[in-house]
C-alpha positions as CSV (number, residue, x, y, z in Angstrom):
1,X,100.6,-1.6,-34.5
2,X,99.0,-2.0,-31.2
3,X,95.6,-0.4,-30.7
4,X,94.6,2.2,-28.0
5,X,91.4,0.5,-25.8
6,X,88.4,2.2,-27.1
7,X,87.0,2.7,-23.8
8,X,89.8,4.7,-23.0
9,X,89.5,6.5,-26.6
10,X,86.2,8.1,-26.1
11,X,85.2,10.2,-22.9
12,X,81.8,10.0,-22.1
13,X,81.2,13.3,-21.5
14,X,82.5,17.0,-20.8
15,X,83.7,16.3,-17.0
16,X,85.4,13.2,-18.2
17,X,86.9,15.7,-21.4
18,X,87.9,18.2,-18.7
19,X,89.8,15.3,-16.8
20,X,91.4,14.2,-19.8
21,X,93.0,17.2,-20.3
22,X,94.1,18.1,-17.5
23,X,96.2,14.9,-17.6
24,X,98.1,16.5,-20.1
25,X,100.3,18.9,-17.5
26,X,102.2,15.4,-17.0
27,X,103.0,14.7,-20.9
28,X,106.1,15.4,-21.8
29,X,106.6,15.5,-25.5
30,X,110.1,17.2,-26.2
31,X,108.5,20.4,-26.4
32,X,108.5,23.8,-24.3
33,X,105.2,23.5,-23.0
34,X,102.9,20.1,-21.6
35,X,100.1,19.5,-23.8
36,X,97.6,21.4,-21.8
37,X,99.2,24.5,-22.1
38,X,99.7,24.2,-26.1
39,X,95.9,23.0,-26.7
40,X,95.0,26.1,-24.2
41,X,97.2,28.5,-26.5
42,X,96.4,26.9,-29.8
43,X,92.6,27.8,-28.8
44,X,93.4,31.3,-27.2
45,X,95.0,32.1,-30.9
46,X,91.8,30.7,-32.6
47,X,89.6,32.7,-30.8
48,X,91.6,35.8,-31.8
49,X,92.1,34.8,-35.3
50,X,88.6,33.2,-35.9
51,X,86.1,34.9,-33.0
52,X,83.1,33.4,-34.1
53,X,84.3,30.1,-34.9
54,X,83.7,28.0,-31.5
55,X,84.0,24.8,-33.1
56,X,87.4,25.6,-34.3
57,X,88.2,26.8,-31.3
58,X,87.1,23.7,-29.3
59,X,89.2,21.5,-32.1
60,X,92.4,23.8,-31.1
61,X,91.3,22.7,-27.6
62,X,91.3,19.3,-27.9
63,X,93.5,18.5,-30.9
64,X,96.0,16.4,-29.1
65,X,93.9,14.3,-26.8
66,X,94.8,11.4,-28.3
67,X,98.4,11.4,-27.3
68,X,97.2,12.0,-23.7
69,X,95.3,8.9,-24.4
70,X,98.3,6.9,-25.3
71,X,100.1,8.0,-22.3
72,X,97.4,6.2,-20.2
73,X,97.2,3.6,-22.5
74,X,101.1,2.5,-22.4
75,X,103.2,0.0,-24.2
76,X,102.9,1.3,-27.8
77,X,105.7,3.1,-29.6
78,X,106.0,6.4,-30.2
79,X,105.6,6.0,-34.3
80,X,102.0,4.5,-33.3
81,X,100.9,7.1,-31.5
82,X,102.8,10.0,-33.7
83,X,100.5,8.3,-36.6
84,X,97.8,7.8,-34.9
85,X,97.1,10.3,-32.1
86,X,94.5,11.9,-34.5
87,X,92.4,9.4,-35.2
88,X,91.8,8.9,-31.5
89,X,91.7,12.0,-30.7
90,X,88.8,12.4,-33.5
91,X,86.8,9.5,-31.6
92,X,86.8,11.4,-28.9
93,X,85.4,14.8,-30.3
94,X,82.6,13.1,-32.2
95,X,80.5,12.8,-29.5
96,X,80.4,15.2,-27.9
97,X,81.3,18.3,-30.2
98,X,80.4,16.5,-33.5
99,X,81.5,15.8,-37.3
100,X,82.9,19.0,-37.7
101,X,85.1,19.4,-35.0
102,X,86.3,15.6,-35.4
103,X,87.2,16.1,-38.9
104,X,89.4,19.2,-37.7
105,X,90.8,16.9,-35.3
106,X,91.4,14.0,-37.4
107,X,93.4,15.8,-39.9
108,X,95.4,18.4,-38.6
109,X,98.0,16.2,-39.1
110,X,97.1,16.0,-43.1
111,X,97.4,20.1,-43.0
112,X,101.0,19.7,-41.3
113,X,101.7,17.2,-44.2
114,X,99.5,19.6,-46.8
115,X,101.8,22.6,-46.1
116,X,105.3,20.9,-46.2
117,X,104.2,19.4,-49.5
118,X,102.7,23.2,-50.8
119,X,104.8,25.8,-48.9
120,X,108.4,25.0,-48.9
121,X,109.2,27.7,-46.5
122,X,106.8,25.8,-43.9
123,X,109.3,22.6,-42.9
124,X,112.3,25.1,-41.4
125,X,109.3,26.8,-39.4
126,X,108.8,23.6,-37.9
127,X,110.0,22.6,-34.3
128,X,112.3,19.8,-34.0
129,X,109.8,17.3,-32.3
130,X,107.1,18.2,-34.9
131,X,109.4,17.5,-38.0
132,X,110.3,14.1,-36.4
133,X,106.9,13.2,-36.0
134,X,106.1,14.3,-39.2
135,X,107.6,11.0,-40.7
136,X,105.7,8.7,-38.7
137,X,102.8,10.5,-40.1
138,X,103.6,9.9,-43.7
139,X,106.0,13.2,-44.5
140,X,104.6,14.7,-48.0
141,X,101.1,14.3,-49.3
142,X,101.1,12.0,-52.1
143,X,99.5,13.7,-55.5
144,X,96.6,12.2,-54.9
145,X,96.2,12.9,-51.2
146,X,97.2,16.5,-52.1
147,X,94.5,16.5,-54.7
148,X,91.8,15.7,-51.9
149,X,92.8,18.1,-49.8
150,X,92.5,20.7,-52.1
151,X,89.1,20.0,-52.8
152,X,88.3,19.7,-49.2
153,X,85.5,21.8,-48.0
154,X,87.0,22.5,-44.1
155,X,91.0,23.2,-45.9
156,X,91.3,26.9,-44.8
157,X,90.3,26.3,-41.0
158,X,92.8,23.1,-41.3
159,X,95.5,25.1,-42.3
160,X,94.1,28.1,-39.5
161,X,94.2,25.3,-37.0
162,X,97.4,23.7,-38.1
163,X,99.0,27.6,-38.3
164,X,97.9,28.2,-34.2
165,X,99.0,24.5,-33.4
166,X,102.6,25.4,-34.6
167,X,102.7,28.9,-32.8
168,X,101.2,26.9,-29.5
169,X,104.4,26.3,-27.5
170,X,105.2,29.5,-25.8
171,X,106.4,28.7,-22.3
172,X,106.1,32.2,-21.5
173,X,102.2,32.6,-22.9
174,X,99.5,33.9,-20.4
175,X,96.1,32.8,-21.6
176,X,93.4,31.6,-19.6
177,X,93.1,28.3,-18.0
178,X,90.6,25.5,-18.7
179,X,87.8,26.2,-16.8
180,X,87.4,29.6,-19.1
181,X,86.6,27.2,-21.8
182,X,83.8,26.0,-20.4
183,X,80.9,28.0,-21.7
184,X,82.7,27.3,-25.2
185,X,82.8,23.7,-24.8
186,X,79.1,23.7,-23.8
187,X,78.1,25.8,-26.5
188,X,79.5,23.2,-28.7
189,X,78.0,20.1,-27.6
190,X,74.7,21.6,-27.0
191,X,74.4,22.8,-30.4
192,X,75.5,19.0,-31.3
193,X,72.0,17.9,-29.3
194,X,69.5,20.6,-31.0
């Protein structure tokens, strides 16, 4: 496996977020919307579904900053980043939002693979790129993976963000852009700082 350059992993602070982000209007991953438009709608559906919940919403934000992360970083394979676009993207939220929103980041992947083991309805719901990547990212819990993800404390809000991350990749969706997530974003890392 062939690393993503930490410097590259971790912004070093909103502006450079923001930036990030925006690159993703350029990624093309096989789906019917660029992966600014599906972090903006996974958030947008947050916000509705969990109002007071900002750091959820910020995670819905940002949740797949790391593959726009192995797009600038290049010459990996797609099973790489597939497996490990979480993680990076996890290094990226710690600093700036915090543990919480990094360990929504870092395993929204685990509630893709925690409802295809639990909810056998969930797989045909998937999209075709999503179940592809879902091998690369270890298909089914194991028992005892599924066992610590039950008795995970943040489980509900990684199924919640998981649920809106699915839902995210409406071509046709009207939500508002970036820069309306500003005062969110703030909110967030200020409260990391008190």
């Amino acid at each position: 496996m062939r690393r993503v350059p930490e410097r590259l992993a971790t912004p070093v602070d909103l502006d450079d977020l923001l930036d990030l982000l925006e690159e993703g209007v350029a990624y093309d991953d096989a789906e019917a919307v660029d992966l600014l438009a599906h972090g903006l709608q996974c958030a947008t559906a947050l916000a509705t579904l969990a109002p007071a919940d900002l750091e959820l919403q910020v995670a819905g934000l940002i949740h797949d900053a790391g593959h726009i992360v192995y797009a600038r970083a290049q010459g990996h394979t797609a099973e790489d980043e597939d497996a490990h676009h979480a993680a990076v993207g996890a290094a990226i939220a710690a600093p700036l939002f915090g543990d919480r929103v990094a360990f929504l980041v870092r395993h929204h992947v685990d509630a893709k693979r925690y409802l295809v083991s639990t909810d056998p309805a969930y797989a045909a719901s998937l999209s075709a790129r999503s179940l592809e990547s879902l091998m690369a990212q270890g298909g089914e819990l194991t028992p005892g993976e599924l066992e610590m993800l039950n008795r995970s404390h943040g489980l509900d809000a990684l199924v919640m963000l998981r649920r809106a991350d699915d839902a995210a990749k409406d071509p046709h969706a009207n939500v508002a852009g970036l820069v309306a997530w500003l005062p969110v974003l703030r909110t967030v890392a200020r409260h990391l700082d008190d």
